[in-house]
C-alpha positions, 0 to 999 in steps of 0.5 A: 536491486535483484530483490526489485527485478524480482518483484517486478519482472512482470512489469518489465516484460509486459513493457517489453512485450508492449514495445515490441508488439507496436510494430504489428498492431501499432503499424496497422493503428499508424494507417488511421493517422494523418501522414504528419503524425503516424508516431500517435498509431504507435502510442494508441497502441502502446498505452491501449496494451499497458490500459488492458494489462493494469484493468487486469491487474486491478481485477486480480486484486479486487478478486482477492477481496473479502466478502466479510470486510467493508464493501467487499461484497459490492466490489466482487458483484460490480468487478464483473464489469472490469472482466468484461471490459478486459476481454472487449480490449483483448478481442480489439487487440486481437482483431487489429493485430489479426488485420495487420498480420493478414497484410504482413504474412503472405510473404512468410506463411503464404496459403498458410496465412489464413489459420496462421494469421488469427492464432498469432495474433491472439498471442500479445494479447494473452500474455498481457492480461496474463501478466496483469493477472500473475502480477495482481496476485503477487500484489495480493489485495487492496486493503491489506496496506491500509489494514496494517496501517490501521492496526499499527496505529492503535498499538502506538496510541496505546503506548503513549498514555502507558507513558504518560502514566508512569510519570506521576507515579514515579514522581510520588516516589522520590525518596523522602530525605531523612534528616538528623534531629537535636535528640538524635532520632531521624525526621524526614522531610517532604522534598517538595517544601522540606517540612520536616516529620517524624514517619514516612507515613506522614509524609505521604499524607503531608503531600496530599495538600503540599502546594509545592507538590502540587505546584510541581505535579502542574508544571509536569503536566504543562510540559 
C-alpha cells in the first residue's frame, strides 16, 4: 500500500489540486452555465485540468523515446504539437482563473489585486503540468512494457523445443534388459518387441527397423 502512495503520489495530489481549484476557475466556468445546471461550469473545469495534466504526462513519455527504435524519430518531430496544445491549455487556465480572481481579490488584496491577481492565477496551472511531467518521467517510456514483453517471449519459445528435444533421446536410452540364455552367457533383449540378441550394439541397430519402436516413438509424438 505505501509502495502504491509512493508511486502515485503525483496523482493524487494533482486530483486534490483539481478539486480545490474548481472553486477559482470552476466558479468563473459556472457563470457560462444556465442557472439549472452550473455544477457542468465546475466539471468543465475539472476534466479540462486532468486533460491538460495527462497531455503532460503523455508528452514526457514520448519525450523519452528512442530515435533509433521503430517510429521514434516521427514521434519526437510530431510531439511538438502535444507541447503546443499544453501551453494554449495552460494560458486558458491561467486567463480564467485570472478573470475570476479579478472578481474575488478586491475584498483581500484591494489596490493590490491588479499584480496579485495574474501571478496567483498561474500558480494551479503550473503545478498540474508540472505533476504530469515529474509523473511521465517515473513512468519512463511507452515501449519499455512492450519490449520486455517482447523479449521474454522468444526465451520461453526457446525452452519448449529444448523440451521436446529431450524426449526422444531419453527414450532411445531405456536400458537394454539382459537375460539369462541356456549356456549361461547373457542376450539382451530389445524392450520394445523383447527379441533377444547376443550385444548391445545389435540392439541399437535392431531398433532402426523394430515396428514396436517405432509404433511407440509415434504415440509420443501424437501426445
Amino acid at each position: 500500500m505505501v509502495a502504491w502512495l509512493l508511486d502515485n503520489s503525483l496523482w493524487l495530489v494533482a486530483a486534490g489540486l483539481c478539486l480545490a481549484s474548481s472553486g477559482i476557475d470552476g466558479a468563473y466556468m459556472a457563470k457560462w452555465m444556465p442557472p439549472a445546471a452550473l455544477w457542468l461550469g465546475y466539471i468543465l473545469n475539472t476534466v479540462s485540468d486532468v486533460a491538460s495534466m495527462v497531455l503532460m504526462y503523455q508528452y514526457g513519455r514520448i519525450l523519452q523515446t528512442r530515435r533509433n527504435e521503430s517510429g521514434g524519430k516521427r514521434k519526437l518531430e510530431l510531439s511538438w504539437a502535444l507541447l503546443v496544445a499544453e501551453v494554449l491549455a495552460v494560458l486558458y487556465s491561467w486567463f480564467f482563473s485570472w478573470r475570476q480572481l479579478l472578481i474575488v481579490l478586491p475584498a483581500v488584496e484591494m489596490q493590490a489585486t491588479r499584480w496579485v491577481a495574474p501571478l496567483a492565477a498561474g500558480f494551479i496551472p503550473l503545478l498540474l503540468a508540472s505533476a504530469g511531467y515529474a509523473q511521465s518521467l517515473l513512468a519512463g517510456r511507452i515501449e519499455e512494457k512492450e519490449e520486455t514483453q517482447k523479449a521474454t517471449q522468444p526465451a520461453q519459445s526457446e525452452t519448449q523445443p529444448a523440451q521436446s528435444e529431450t524426449q526422444p533421446a531419453q527414450s532411445e536410452t531405456q536400458p537394454v534388459a539382459a537375460i539369462a540364455g541356456d549356456n549361461g552367457h547373457q542376450s539382451h533383449a530389445c524392450p520394445y518387441c523383447d527379441r533377444a540378441f547376443a550385444k548391445p550394439q545389435s540392439v541399437s541397430a535392431h531398433l532402426k527397423h523394430c515396428d514396436a519402436y517405432h509404433a511407440h516413438k509415434a504415440q509420443e509424438v501424437a501426445q
